[in-house]
C-alpha positions in Angstrom: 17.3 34.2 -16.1 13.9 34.2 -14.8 12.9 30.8 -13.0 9.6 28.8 -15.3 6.6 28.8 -13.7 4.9 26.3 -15.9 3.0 23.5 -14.2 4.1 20.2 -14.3 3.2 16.1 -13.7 4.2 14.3 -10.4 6.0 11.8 -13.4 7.8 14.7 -14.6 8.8 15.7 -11.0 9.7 11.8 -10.3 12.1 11.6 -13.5 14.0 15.3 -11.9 14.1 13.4 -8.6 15.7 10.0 -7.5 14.3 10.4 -4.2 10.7 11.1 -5.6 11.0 8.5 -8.1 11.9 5.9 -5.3 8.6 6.9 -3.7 6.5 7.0 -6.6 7.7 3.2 -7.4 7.3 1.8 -3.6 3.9 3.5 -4.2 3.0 1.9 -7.3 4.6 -1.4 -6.1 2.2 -1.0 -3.3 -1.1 -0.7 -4.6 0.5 -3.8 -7.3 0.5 -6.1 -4.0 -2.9 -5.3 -2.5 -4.6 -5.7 -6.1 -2.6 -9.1 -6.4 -4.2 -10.3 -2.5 -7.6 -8.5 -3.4 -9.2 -12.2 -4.6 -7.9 -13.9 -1.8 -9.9 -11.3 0.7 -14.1 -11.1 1.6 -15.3 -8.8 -0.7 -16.9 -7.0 2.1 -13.3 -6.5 3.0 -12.5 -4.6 0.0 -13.5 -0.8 0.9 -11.3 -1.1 4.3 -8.4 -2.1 3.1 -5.9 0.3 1.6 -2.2 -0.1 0.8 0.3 1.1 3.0 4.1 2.1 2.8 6.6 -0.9 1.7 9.4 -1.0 4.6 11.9 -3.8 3.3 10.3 -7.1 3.7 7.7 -5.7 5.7 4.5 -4.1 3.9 2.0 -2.3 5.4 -1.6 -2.7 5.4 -4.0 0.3 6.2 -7.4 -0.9 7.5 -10.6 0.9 8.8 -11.3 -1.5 12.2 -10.2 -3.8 14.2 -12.7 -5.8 12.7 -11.2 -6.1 9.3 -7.3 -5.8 10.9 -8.6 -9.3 13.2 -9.7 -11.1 9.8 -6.8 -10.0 7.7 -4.5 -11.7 10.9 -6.4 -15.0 10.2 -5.9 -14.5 6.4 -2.3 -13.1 6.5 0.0 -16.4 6.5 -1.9 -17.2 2.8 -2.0 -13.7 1.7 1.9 -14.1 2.4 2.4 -17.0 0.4 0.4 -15.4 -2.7 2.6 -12.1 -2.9 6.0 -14.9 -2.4 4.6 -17.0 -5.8 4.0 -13.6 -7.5 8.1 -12.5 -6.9 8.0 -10.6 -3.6 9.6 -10.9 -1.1 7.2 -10.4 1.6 7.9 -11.8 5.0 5.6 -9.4 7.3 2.6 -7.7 6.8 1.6 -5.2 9.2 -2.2 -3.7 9.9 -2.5 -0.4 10.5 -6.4 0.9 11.9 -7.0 4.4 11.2 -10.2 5.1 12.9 -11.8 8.4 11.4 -11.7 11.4 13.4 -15.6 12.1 15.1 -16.7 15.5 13.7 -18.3 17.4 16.7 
């Protein structure tokens, strides 16, 4: 039998795939959390902030400086409490700076 060669969605991969699936939902879950903290951040904040991978209780925040990581310190303990009154269970969040690469 000849193998298909048709393409496919990253869903339909996810549903083949309880490893994938997994991924796909920490993913989701992810970008779920940093839309629910969004208000609570200065919207100038906004573009540098991305959602990182969920590790347990700890979530990860990806951020563009140590500019925005210092002011999302200050805001993390009510950031914390937001994400714990909207059902997770967040104990740590952890910046991330990912400086872009200098093109030369």
């Amino acid at each position: 039998m000849r193998p298909s060669h048709r393409p496919f969605t990253l869903q339909q991969a996810a549903s083949n795939s309880p490893t994938l699936a997994h991924l796909c939902a920490l993913a989701q879950e992810s970008n779920d959390r940093l839309k629910a903290i969004k208000g609570l951040m200065p919207e100038a904040l906004w573009a540098a902030v991305k959602a990182g991978p969920i590790e347990g209780a700890s979530w990860c925040l990806l951020v563009s400086s140590n500019a925005a990581s210092a002011k999302l310190r200050q805001l993390s303990p009510a950031l914390l409490a937001h994400l714990r009154t909207k059902g997770w269970d967040v104990t740590a969040i952890r910046l991330k700076v990912q400086m872009k690469a200098n093109k030369n």
